[in-house]
Structures are given as C-alpha cells and as structure tokens.
N, C-alpha and C positions, 0 to 999 in steps of 0.2 A: 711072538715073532719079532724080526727087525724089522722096524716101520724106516721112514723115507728120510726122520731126519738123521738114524744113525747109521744105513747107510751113506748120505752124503756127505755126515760128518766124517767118515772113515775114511771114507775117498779125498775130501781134500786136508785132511792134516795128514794121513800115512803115505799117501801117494800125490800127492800135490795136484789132485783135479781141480781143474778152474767152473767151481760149484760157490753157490752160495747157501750152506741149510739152514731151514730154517725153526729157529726154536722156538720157543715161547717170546722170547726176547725182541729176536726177529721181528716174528708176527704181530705182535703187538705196536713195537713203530709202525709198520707198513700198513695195519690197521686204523691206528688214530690218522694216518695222511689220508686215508680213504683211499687208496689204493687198491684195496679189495673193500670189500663189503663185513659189517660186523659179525657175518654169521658165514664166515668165511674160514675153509678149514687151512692149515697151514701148509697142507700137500696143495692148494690153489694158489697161493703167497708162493710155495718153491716154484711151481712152475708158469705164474706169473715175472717172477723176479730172472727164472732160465732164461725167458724168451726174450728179454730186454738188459741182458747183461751182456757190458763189454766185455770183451774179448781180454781174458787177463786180470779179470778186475776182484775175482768172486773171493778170493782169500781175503783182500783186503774191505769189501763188501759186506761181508758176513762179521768180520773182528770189530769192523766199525759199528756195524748198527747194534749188533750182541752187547758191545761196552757203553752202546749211546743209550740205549735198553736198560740196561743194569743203575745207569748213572743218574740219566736226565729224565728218560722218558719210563718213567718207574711204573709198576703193574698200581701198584698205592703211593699216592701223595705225587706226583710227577712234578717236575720242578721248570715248570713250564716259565718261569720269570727267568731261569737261565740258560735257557733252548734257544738256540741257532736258530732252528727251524719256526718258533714262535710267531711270527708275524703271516707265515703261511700255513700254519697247522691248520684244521677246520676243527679239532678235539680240542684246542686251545682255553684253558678255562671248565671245560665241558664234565673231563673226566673229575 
C-alpha cells in the first residue's frame, strides 16, 4: 500500500501542501537531536514535526533536513566536525 511518507511527499511537490515528510533522512537527524526517541517510528517524527511546524515552512523544512541528512548527518560515517548543529547534538561523537 501507500504509507504516510508517500502520501505527503505527493502532496507537497505536486500540490504544494505545507507538509514536511518524513524519510529515512529526515528521521534520522530528528532522531540523533533526540527529538523523538531511538525506537521511534517515522509516522511519530511526521506528526511530531506537523504539530510544531510553521505556518509555510514545511517545503523548505523537509529539502533542508533531507540534504542536511544526505550531506552532514550521514546514516554511516556522519560528519559531525562539519555540523552546524555539533555543539548541541547529544548523538555528537556517539554514532
């Protein structure tokens, strides 16, 4: 079937919904900040991230963390000496 992230990825690239889905990529930053919990599904990351998302924001929300994901905060090897976020991470080091 269609699960929740291709649904909302449908919705906001074809119809421009102010969503933010979430992927592996996603989930995974919003994981290591501890934001959710490590055994946390990624349908709890969307609809944690729904309820605290500005108004207007979620396109630019979801391309940022998806490329920060892919880039910096990598599933292997994360490149934690060149992360923004580094001095507030708590996964810092860890993973």
């Amino acid at each position: 079937g269609v699960g929740l992230k291709t649904i909302t990825v449908t919705l906001l690239e074809a119809w421009g919904a102010d969503l933010c889905p979430v992927d592996t990529h996603v989930h995974r930053v919003i994981q290591r900040l501890q934001c959710v919990d490590a055994t946390s599904s990624r349908d709890k990351t969307y609809h944690l991230l729904a309820a605290i998302l500005p108004e207007g924001s979620g396109f630019a929300l979801h391309h940022n963390l998806l490329t920060f994901g892919r880039t910096i905060c990598k599933a292997k090897a994360p490149k934690c000496g060149e992360c923004f976020l580094a001095k507030l991470c708590p996964s810092r080091g860890v993973v």
